[in-house]
N, C-alpha and C positions, 0 to 999 in steps of 0.2 A: 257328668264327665264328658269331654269331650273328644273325641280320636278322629283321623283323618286317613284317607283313600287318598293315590293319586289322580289327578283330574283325568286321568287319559283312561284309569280304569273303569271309571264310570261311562256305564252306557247310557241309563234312560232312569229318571228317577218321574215315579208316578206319583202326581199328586194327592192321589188315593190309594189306599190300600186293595190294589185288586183279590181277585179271590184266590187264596190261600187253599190248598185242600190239603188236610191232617193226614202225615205218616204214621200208623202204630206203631209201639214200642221203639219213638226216635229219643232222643235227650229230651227234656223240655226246653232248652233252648232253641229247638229247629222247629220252627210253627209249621211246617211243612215243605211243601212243594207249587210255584206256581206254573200256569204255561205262557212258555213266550216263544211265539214263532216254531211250533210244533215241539220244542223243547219241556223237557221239565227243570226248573232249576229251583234249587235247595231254598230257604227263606228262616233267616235265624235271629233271632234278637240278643243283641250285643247284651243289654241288662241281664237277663237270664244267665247268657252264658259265663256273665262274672259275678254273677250273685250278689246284681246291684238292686234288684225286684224281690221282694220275698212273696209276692200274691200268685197264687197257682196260674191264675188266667190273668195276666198282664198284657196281652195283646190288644184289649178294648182302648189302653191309652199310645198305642202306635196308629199314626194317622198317616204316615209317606212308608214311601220305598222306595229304595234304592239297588238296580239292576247293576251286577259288576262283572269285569271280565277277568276270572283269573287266571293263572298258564294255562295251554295244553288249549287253548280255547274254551277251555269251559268258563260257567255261569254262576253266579250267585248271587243274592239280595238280601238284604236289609232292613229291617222292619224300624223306622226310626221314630221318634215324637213331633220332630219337625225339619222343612227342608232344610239341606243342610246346603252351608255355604261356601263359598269359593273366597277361598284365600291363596295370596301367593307368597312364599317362602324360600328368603334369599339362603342361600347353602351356610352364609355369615350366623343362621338361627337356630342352626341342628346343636341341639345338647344330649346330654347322660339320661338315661331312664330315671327320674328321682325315685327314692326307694319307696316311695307310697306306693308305687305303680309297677314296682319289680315281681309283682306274680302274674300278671302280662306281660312279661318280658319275650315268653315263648310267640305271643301272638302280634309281637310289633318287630318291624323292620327298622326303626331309628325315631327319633322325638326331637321335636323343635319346641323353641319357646315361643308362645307367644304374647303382645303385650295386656290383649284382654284378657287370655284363657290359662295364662303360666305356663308351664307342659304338656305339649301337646303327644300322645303317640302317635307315629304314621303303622295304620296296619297292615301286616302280612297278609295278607289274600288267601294264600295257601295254606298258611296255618291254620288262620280262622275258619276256614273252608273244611279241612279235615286232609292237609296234606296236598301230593302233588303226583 
């Protein structure tokens, strides 16, 4: 599946997976916490978190990451399978949630089409994150 961040949210995406250290008793979709510039910042995998993975340790097949900035100044990342890409989307492309996709509806801010990937979500940051 594919979902999309604003270009402006993104800060820095590593072409490796840096090191992750495990929080106890978090969800299983939060692989942890990493450090960036003395900060800790949260690190979640989108599969997990919509129960697109069923393997307990699915993190061996995330190979990037993705640094983001959500309000308030805070930080979060993305544990993804590959870089992701830059697309531009005329305001002419924004569509409906399709209902396949309506129990993410809490964690998207609006959806475009697109002509590779059909419906696209754009995600909420702060939701996906755990609020604001």
């Amino acid at each position: 599946m594919k979902v999309s961040v604003a270009a402006s949210d993104v800060i820095y995406i590593y072409p490796e997976l840096p090191p992750v250290f495990a929080i106890p008793q978090t969800p299983a979709h939060v692989l942890g916490v990493l450090n960036w510039q003395q900060s800790l910042v949260p690190v979640i995998d989108l599969g997990r978190h919509w129960g697109l993975q069923s393997e307990p340790n699915c993190a061996a097949s995330q190979s990037v990451m993705v640094l983001l900035m959500l309000a308030d100044t805070r930080l979060g990342a993305m544990a993804l399978e590959q870089i992701p890409e830059r697309v531009m989307v005329a305001d002419s492309s924004q569509c409906e949630l399709p209902a396949s996709l309506e129990p993410w509806q809490a964690l998207t801010a609006s959806c475009f089409m697109d002509a590779s990937h059909g419906a696209v979500p754009i995600l909420d940051l702060n939701a996906v994150f755990g609020g604001g």
